[in-house]
PyMOL Python script that loads the backbone (N, CA, C, O; Angstrom):
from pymol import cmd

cmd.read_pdbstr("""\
ATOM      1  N   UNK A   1    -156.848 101.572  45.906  1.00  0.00           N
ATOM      2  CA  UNK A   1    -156.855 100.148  46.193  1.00  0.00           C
ATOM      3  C   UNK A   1    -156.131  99.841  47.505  1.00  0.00           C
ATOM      4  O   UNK A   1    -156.402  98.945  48.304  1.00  0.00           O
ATOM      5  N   UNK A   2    -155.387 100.542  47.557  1.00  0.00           N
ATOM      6  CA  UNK A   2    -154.545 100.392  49.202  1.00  0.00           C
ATOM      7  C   UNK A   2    -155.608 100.631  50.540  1.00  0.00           C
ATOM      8  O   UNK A   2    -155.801  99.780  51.409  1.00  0.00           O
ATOM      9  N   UNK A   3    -156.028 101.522  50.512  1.00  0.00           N
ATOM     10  CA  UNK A   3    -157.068 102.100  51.642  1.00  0.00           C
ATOM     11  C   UNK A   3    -157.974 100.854  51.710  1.00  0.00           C
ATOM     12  O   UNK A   3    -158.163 100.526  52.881  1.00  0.00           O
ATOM     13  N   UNK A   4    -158.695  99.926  50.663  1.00  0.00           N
ATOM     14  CA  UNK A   4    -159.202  99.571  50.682  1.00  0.00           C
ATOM     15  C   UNK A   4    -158.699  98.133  51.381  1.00  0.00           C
ATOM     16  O   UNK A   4    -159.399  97.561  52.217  1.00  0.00           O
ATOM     17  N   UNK A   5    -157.437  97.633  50.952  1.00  0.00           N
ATOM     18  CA  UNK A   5    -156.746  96.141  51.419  1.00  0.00           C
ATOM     19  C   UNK A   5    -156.734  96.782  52.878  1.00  0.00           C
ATOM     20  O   UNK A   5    -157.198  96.094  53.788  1.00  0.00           O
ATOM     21  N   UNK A   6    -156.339  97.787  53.106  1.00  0.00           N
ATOM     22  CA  UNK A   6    -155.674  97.842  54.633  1.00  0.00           C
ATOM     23  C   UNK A   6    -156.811  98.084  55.538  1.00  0.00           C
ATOM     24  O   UNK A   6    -156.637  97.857  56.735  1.00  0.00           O
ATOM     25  N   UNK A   7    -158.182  98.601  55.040  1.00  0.00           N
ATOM     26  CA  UNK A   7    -159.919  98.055  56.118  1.00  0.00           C
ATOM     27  C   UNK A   7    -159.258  97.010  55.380  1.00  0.00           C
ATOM     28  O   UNK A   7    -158.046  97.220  55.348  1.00  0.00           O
ATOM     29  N   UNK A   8    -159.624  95.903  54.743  1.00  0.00           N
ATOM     30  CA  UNK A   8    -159.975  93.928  55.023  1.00  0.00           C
ATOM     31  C   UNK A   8    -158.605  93.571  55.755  1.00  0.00           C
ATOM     32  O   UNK A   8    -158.607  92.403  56.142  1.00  0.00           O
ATOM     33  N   UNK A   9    -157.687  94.121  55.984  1.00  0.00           N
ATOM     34  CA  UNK A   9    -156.478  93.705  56.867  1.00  0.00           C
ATOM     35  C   UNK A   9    -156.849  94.043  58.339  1.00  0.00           C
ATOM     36  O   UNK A   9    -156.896  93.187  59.223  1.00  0.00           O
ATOM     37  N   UNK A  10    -157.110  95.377  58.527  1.00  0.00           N
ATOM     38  CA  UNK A  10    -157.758  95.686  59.584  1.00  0.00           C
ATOM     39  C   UNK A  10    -159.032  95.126  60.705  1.00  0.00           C
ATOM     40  O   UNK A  10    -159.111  95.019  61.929  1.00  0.00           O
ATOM     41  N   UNK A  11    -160.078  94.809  59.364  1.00  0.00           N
ATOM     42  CA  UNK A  11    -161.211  94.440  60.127  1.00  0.00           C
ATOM     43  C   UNK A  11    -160.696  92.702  60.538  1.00  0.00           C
ATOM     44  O   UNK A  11    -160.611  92.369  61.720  1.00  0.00           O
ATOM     45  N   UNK A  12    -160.349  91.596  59.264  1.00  0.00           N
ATOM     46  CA  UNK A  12    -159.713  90.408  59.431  1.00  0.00           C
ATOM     47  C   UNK A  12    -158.939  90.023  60.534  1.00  0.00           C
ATOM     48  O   UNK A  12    -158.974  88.953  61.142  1.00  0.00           O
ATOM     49  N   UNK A  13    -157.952  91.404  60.807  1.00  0.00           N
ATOM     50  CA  UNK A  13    -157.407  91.079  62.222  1.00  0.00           C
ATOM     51  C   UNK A  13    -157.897  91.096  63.337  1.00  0.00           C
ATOM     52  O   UNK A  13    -157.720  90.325  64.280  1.00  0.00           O
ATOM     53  N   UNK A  14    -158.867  92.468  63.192  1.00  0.00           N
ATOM     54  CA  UNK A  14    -159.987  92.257  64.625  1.00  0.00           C
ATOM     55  C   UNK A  14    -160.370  91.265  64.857  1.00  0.00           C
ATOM     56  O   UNK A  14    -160.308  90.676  65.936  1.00  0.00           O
ATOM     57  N   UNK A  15    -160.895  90.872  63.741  1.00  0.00           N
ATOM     58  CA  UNK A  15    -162.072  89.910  64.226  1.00  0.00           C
ATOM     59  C   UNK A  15    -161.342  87.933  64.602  1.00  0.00           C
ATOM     60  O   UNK A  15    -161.805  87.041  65.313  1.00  0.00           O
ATOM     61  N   UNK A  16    -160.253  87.979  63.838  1.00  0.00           N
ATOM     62  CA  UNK A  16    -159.511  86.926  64.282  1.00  0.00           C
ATOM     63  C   UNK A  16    -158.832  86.993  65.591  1.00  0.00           C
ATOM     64  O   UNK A  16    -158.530  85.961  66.189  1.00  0.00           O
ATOM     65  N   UNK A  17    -158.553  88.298  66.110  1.00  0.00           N
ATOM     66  CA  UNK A  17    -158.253  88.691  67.645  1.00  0.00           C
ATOM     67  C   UNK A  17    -159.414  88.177  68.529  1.00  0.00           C
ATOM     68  O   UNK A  17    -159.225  87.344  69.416  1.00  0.00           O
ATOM     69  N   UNK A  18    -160.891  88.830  68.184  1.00  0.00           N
ATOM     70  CA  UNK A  18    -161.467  88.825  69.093  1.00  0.00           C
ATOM     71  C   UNK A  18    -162.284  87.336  69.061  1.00  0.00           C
ATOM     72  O   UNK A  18    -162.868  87.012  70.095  1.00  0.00           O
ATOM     73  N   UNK A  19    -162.345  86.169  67.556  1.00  0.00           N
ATOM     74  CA  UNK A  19    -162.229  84.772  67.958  1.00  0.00           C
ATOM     75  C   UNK A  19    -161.240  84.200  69.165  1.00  0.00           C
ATOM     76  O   UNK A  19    -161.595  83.433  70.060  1.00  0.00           O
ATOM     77  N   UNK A  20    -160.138  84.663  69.007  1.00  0.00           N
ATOM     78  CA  UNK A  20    -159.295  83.664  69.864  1.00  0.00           C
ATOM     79  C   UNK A  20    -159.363  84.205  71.433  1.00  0.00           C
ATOM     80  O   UNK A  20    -159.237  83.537  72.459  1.00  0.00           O
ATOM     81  N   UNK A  21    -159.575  85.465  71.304  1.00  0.00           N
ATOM     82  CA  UNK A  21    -159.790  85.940  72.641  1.00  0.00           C
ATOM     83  C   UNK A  21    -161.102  85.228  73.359  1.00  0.00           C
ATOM     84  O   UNK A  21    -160.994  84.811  74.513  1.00  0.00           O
ATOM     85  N   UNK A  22    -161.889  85.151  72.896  1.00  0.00           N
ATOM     86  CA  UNK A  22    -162.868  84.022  73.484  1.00  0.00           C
ATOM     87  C   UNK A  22    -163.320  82.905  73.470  1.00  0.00           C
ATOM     88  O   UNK A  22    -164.147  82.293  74.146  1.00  0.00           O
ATOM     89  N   UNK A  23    -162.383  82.579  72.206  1.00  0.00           N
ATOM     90  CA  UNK A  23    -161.822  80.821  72.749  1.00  0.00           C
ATOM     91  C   UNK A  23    -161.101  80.899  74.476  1.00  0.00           C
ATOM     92  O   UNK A  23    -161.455  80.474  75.576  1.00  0.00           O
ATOM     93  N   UNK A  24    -159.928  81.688  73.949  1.00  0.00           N
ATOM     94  CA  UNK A  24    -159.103  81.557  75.390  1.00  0.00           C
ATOM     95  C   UNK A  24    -160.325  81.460  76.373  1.00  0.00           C
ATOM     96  O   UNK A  24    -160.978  80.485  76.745  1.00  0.00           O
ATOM     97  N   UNK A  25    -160.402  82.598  76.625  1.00  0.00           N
ATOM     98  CA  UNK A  25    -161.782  82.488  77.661  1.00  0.00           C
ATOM     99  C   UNK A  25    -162.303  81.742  78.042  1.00  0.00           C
ATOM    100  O   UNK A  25    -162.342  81.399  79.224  1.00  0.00           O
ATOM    101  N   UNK A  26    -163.037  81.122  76.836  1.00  0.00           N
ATOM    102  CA  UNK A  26    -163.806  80.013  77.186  1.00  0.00           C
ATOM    103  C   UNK A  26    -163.228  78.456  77.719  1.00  0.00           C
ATOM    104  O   UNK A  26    -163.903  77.613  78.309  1.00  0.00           O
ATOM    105  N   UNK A  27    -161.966  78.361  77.376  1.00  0.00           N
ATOM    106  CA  UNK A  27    -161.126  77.583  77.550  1.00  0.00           C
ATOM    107  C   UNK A  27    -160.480  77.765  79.377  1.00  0.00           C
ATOM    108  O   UNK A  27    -160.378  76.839  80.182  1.00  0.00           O
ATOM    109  N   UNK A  28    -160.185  79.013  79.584  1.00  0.00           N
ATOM    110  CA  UNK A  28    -159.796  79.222  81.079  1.00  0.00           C
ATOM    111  C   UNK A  28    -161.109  79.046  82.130  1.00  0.00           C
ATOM    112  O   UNK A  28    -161.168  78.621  83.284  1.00  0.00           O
ATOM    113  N   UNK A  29    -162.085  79.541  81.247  1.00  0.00           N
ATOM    114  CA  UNK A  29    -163.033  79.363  82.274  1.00  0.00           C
ATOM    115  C   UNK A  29    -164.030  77.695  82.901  1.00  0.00           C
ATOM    116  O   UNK A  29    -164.687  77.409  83.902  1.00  0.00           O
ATOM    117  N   UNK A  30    -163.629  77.002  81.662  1.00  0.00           N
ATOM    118  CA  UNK A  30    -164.208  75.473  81.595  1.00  0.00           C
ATOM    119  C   UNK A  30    -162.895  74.456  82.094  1.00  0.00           C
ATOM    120  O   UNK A  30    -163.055  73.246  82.252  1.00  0.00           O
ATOM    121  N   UNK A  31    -161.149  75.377  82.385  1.00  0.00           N
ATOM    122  CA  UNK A  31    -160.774  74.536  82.529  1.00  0.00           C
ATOM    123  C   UNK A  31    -160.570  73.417  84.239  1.00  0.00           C
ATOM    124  O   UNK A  31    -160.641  73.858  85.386  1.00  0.00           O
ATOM    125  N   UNK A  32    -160.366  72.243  83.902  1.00  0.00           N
ATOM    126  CA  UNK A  32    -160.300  71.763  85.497  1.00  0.00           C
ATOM    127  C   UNK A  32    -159.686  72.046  86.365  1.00  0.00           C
ATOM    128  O   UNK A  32    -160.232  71.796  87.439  1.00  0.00           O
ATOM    129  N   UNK A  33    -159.037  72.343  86.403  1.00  0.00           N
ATOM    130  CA  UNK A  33    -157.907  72.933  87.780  1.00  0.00           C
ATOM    131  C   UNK A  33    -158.823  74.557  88.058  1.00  0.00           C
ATOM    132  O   UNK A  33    -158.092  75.362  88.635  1.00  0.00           O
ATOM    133  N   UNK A  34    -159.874  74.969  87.826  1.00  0.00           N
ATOM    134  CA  UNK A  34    -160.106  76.003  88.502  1.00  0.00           C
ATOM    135  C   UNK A  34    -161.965  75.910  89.273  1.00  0.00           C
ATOM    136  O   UNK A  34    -162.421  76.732  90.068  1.00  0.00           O
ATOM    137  N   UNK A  35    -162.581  74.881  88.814  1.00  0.00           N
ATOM    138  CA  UNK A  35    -163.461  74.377  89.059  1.00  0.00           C
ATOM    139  C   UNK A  35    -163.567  74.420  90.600  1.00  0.00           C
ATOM    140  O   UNK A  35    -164.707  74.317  91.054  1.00  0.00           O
ATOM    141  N   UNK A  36    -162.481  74.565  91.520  1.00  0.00           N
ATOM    142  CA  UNK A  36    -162.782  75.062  92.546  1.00  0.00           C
ATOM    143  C   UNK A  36    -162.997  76.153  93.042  1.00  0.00           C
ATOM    144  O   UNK A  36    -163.741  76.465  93.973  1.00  0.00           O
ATOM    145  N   UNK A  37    -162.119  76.946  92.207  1.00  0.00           N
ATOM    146  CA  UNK A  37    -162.046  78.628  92.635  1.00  0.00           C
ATOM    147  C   UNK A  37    -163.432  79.078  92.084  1.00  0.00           C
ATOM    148  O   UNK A  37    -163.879  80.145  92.505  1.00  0.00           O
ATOM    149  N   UNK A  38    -164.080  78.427  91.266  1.00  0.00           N
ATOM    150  CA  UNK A  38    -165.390  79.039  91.089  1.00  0.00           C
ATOM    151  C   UNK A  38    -166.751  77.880  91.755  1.00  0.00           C
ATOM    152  O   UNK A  38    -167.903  77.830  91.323  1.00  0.00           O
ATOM    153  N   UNK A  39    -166.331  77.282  92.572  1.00  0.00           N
ATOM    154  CA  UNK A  39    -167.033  76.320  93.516  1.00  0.00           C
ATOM    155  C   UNK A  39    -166.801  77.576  94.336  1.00  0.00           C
ATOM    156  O   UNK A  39    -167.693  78.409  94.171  1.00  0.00           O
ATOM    157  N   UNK A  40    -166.173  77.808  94.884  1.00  0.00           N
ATOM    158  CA  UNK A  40    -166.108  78.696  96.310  1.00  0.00           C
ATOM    159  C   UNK A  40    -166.684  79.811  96.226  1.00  0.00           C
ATOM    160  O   UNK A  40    -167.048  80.491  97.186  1.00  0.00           O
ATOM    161  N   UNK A  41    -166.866  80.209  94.500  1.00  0.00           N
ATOM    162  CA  UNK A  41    -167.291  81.877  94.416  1.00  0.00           C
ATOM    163  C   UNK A  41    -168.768  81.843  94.358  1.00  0.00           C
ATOM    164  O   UNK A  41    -169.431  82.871  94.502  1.00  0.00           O
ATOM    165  N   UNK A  42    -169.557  80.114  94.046  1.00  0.00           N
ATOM    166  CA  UNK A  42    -170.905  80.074  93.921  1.00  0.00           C
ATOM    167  C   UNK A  42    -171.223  80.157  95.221  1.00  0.00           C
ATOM    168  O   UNK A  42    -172.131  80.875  95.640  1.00  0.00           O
ATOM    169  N   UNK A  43    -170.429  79.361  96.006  1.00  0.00           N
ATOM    170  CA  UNK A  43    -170.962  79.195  97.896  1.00  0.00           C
ATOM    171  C   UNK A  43    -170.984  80.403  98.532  1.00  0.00           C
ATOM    172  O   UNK A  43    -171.584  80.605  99.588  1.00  0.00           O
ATOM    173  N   UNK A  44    -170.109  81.520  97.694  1.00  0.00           N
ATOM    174  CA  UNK A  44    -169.565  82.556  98.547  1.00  0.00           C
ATOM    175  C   UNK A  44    -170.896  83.360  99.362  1.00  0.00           C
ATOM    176  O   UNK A  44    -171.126  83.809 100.485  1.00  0.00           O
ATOM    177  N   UNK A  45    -171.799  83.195  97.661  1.00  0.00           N
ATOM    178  CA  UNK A  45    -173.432  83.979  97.920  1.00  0.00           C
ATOM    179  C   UNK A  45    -174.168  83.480  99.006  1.00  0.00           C
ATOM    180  O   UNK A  45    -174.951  84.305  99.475  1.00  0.00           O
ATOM    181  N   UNK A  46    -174.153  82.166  99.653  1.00  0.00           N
ATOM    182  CA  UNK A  46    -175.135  81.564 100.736  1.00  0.00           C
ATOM    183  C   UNK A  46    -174.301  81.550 101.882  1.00  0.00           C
ATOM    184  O   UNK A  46    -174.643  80.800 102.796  1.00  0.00           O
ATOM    185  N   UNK A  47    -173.226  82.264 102.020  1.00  0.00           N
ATOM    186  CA  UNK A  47    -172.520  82.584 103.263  1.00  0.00           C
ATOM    187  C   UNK A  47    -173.402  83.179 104.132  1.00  0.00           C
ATOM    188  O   UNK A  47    -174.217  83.884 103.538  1.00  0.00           O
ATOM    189  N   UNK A  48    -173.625  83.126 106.172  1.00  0.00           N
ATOM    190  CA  UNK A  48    -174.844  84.160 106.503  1.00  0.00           C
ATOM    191  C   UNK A  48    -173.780  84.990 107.088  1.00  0.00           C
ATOM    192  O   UNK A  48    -174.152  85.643 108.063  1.00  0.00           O
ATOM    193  N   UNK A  49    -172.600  85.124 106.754  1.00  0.00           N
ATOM    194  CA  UNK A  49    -171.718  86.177 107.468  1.00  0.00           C
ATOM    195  C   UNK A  49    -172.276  87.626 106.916  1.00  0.00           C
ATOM    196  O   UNK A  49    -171.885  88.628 107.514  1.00  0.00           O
ATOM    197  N   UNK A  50    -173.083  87.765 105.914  1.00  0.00           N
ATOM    198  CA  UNK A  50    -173.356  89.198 105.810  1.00  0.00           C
ATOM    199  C   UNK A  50    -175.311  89.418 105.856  1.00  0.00           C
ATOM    200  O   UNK A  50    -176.199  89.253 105.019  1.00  0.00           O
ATOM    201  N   UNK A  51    -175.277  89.855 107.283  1.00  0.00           N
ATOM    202  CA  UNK A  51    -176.709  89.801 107.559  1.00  0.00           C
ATOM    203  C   UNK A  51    -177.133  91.486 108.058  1.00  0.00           C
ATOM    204  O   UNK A  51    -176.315  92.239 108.586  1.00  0.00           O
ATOM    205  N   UNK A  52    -177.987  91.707 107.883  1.00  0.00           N
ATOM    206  CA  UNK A  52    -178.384  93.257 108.280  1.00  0.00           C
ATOM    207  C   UNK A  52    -178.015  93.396 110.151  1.00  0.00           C
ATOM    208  O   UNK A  52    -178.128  92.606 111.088  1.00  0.00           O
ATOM    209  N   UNK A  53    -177.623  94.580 110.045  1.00  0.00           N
ATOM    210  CA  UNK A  53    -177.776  95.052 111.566  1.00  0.00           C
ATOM    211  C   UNK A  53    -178.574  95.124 112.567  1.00  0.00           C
ATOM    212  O   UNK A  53    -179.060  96.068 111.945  1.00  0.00           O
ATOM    213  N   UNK A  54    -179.124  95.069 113.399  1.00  0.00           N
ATOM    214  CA  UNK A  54    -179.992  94.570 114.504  1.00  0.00           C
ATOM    215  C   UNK A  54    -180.594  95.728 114.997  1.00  0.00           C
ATOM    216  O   UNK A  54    -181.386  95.660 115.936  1.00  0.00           O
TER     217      UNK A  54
END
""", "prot")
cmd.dss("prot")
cmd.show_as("cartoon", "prot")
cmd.util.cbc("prot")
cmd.orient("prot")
């Protein structure tokens, strides 16, 4: 019976780890104060500073 509580302790914790881990996530990535740093990383792609050699 032990082996058995300690997988549902085990797996329960994973998986409540890996909820909050992508809350966080999702939370850092939607939050406002960074909405610029990923404004700049969309523009970064239509920059013509990187053009083939001549």
């Amino acid at each position: 019976m032990l082996h058995d509580n300690l997988v549902w302790l085990a797996k329960s914790a994973g998986l409540f780890y890996l909820v909050a881990l992508s809350i966080v996530i999702v939370a850092w990535v939607y939050w406002p104060s960074n909405k610029k740093r990923y404004d700049r990383a969309a523009a970064a792609i239509l920059q013509d500073d990187d053009r083939p050699l001549p």
